[in-house]
C-alpha positions in Angstrom: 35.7 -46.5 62.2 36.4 -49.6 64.1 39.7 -48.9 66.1 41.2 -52.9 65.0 39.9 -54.8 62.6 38.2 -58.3 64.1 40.8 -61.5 63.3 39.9 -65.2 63.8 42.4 -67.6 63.1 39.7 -70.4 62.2 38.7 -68.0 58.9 42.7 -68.2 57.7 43.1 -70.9 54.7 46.3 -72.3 52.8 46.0 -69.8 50.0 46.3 -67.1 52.4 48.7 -68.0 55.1 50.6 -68.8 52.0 50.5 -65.9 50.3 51.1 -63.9 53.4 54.6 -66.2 53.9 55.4 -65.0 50.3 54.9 -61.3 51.0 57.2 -61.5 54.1 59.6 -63.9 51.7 59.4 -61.1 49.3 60.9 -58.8 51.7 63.2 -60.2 53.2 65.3 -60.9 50.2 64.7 -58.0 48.8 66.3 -56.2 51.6 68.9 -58.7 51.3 69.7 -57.9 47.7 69.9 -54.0 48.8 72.6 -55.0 51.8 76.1 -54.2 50.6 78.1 -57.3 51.1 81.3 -55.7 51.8 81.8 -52.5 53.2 82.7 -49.6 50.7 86.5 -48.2 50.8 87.1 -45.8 52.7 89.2 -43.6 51.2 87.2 -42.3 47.4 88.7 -44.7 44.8 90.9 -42.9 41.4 87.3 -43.8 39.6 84.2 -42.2 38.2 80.8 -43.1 40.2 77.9 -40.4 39.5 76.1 -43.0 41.8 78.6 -42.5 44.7 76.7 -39.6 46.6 72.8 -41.8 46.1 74.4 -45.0 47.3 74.9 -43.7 51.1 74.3 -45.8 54.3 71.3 -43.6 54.8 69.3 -44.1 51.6 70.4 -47.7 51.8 68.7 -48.0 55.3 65.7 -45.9 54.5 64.8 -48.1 51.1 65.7 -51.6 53.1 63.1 -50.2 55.6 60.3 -49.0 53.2 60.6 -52.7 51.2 60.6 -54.7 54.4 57.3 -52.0 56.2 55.4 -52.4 52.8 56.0 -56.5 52.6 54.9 -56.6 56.4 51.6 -54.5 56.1 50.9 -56.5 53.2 51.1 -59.8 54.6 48.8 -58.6 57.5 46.3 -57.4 55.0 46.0 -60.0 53.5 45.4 -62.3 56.5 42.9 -59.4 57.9 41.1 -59.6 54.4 40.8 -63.5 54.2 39.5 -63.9 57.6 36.7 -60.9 57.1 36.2 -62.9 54.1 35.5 -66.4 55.4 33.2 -64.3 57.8 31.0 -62.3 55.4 31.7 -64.5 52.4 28.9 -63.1 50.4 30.4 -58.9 51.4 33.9 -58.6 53.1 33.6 -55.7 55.1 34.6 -52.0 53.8 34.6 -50.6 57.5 38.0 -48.8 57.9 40.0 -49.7 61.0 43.3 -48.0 62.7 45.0 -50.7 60.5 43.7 -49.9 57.0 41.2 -46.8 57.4 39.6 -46.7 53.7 40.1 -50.6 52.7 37.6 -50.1 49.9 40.3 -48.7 48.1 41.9 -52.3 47.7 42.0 -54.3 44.7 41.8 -57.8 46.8 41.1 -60.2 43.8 44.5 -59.0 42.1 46.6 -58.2 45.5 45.0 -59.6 48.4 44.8 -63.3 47.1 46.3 -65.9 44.4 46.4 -64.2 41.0 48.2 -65.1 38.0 49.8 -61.6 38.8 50.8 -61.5 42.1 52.6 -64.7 41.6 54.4 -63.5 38.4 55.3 -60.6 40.4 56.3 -62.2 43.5 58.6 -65.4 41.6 60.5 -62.6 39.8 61.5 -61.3 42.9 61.8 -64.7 44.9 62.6 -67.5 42.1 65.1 -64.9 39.6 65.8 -61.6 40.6 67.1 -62.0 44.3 68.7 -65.4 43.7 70.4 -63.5 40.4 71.7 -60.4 43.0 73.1 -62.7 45.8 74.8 -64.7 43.7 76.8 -62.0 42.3 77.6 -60.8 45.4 79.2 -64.5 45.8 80.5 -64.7 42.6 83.1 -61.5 42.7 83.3 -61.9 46.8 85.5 -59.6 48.6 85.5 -57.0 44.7 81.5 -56.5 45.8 81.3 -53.4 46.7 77.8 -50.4 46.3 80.7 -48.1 45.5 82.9 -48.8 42.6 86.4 -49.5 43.2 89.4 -51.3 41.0 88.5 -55.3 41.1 92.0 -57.1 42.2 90.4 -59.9 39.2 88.6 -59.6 36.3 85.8 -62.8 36.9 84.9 -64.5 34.0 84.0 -68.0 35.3 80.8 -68.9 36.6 77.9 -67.0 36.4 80.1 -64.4 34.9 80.7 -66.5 31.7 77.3 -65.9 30.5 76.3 -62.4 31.9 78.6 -59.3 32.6 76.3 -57.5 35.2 74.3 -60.3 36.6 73.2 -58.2 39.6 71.8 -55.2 37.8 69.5 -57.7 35.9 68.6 -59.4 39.1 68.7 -55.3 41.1 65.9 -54.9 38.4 63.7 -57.5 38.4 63.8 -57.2 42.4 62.5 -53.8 42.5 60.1 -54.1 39.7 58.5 -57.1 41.2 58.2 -54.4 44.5 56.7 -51.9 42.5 54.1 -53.2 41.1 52.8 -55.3 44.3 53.5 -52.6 47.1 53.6 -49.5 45.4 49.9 -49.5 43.5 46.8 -46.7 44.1 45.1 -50.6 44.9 47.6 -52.2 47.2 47.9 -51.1 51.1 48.8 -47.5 49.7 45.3 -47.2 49.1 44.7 -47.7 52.6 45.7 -44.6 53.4 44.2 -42.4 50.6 40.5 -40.7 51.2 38.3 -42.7 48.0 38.0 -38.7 46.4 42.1 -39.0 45.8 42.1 -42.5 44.9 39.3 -41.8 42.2 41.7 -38.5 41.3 44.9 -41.0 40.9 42.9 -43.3 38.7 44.7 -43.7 35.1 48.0 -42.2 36.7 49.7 -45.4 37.7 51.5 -46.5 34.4 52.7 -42.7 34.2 54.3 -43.5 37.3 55.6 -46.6 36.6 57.0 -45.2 33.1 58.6 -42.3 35.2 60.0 -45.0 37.4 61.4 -47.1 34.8 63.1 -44.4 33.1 64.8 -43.0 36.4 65.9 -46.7 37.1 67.3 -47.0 33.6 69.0 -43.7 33.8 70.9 -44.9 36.8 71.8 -48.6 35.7 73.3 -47.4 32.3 74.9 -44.2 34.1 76.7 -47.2 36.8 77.2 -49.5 33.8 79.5 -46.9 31.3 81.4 -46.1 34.7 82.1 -49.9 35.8 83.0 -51.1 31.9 85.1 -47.8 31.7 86.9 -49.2 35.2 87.2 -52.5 33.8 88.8 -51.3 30.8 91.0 -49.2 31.8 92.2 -51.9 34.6 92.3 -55.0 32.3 92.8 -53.9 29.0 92.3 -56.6 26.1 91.2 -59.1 28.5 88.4 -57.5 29.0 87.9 -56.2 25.5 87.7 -60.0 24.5 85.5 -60.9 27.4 83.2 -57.7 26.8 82.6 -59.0 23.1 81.9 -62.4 23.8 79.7 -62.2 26.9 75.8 -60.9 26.8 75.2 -58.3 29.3 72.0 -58.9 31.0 70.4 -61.8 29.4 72.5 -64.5 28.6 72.8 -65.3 24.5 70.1 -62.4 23.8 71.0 -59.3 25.6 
C-alpha cells in the first residue's frame, strides 16, 4: 500500500475541479439546512414533540459533521481519481493508499465523475431542497425553531401560500440527495471496506435505503400531526381554512 496517493495538478480538468466544487457546495448547505436558525426555548413549551429528545445540540453537531467529513473526502477523491486517471488513462490505478485503502471498491463512472446521476442527486440538494429549507427558515423568522413551540403568527403569505411545511419537503430532498451520493457500498464508504465485505453487501443497498426512507417518514409525519395539532389548537378556524386550501409538500398536488 502506497502511504499517499501521487497528485499532479496538470492531470485536473473542468469536469472534475467542478464536480469536486459541487461536492464541497453540497455540504455546505446541507449543514446549513441542519443549523437551527434560532435557538430553542428554554424552558419545554405546554406542547407535544416526540422529536424533542432526537433534536439535541449533540445529534445536531454530530450529523452537521458526518455531511460536511463525507462531502470533503468526496471532493478529494474525486480530484485523486481524475488525476490517476489523466496519468494511466488506459487503467487508473487500484493501489490503496492511507487516503482510500481498497479504491477498487469505487464506482467512479457513476460517483467519481459527471453522471446523469450524480447531478440529479447533487441539484436536489443545491438547486431545490436546501434553497426550499433556508427559505423557510426566513419565511417564519424569529417562530423557527428545531423544537416546537407556540408561533406568535400564523404565516400564510409567501412561500407559505402554496406549501404548509416547506422545510420538511426541502429537510427531505436534502438528505436524500446525501444518501444516495455519500452513503453508497460504491462511494468513499467503500474505501474503507476489505473487497470480501463489499462483495457480502452487494444487493443490500436499496434494503437500506427503504429502511432509511421509512425511519425518515416515520419522523416527518410524527413532527407533522404535532406541529398541525399546535397550529390548531393556537389559531383555531384560521388555520382550519388555511389547512384546507393549502398543499402540504408539493404545491397544487400534494
Amino acid at each position: 500500500m502506497n502511504l499517499l496517493p501521487t497528485f499532479d495538478l496538470g492531470h485536473l480538468t473542468f469536469g472534475s475541479v467542478s464536480l469536486a466544487l459541487a461536492c464541497l457546495l453540497t455540504g455546505y448547505l446541507t449543514s446549513l439546512s441542519m443549523t437551527p436558525p434560532n435557538p430553542n426555548p428554554e424552558t419545554k413549551p405546554d406542547v407535544d414533540d416526540r422529536l424533542r429528545g432526537v433534536l439535541t445540540d449533540r445529534t445536531i453537531r454530530n450529523r452537521r459533521l458526518l455531511y460536511n467529513g463525507l462531502s470533503v473526502y468526496h471532493a478529494v477523491m474525486v480530484l485523486v481519481l481524475a488525476a490517476a486517471t489523466a496519468k494511466e488513462p488506459t487503467s487508473a490505478s487500484n493501489d490503496g493508499t492511507v487516503l482510500c485503502p481498497w479504491p477498487e471498491n469505487l464506482n467512479r463512472g457513476l460517483l467519481f465523475t459527471w453522471s446523469p446521476y450524480l447531478a440529479i442527486a447533487l441539484g436536489l440538494v443545491c438547486l431545490v431542497g436546501a434553497p426550499l429549507r433556508l427559505a423557510a427558515y426566513g419565511a417564519l423568522g424569529r417562530n423557527f425553531t428545531f423544537h416546537l413551540q407556540k408561533p406568535s403568527e400564523l404565516n400564510t403569505r409567501g412561500l407559505y401560500r402554496y406549501m404548509q411545511h416547506p422545510s420538511y419537503t426541502g429537510n427531505v430532498l436534502v438528505r436524500g440527495g446525501c444518501f444516495v451520493v455519500f452513503l453508497r457500498w460504491d462511494g468513499v464508504m467503500g474505501c474503507w471496506m476489505p473487497p470480501t465485505a463489499r462483495a457480502w453487501l452487494d444487493g443490500f443497498g436499496w434494503t437500506v435505503y427503504v429502511f432509511m426512507l421509512v425511519v425518515m417518514v416515520r419522523a416527518v409525519r410524527g413532527r407533522i400531526v404535532d406541529e398541525e395539532k399546535m397550529l390548531g389548537d393556537k389559531f383555531g378556524d384560521v388555520w382550519v381554512q388555511w389547512h384546507k386550501r393549502t398543499a402540504r409538500f408539493v404545491p397544487g398536488i400534494f
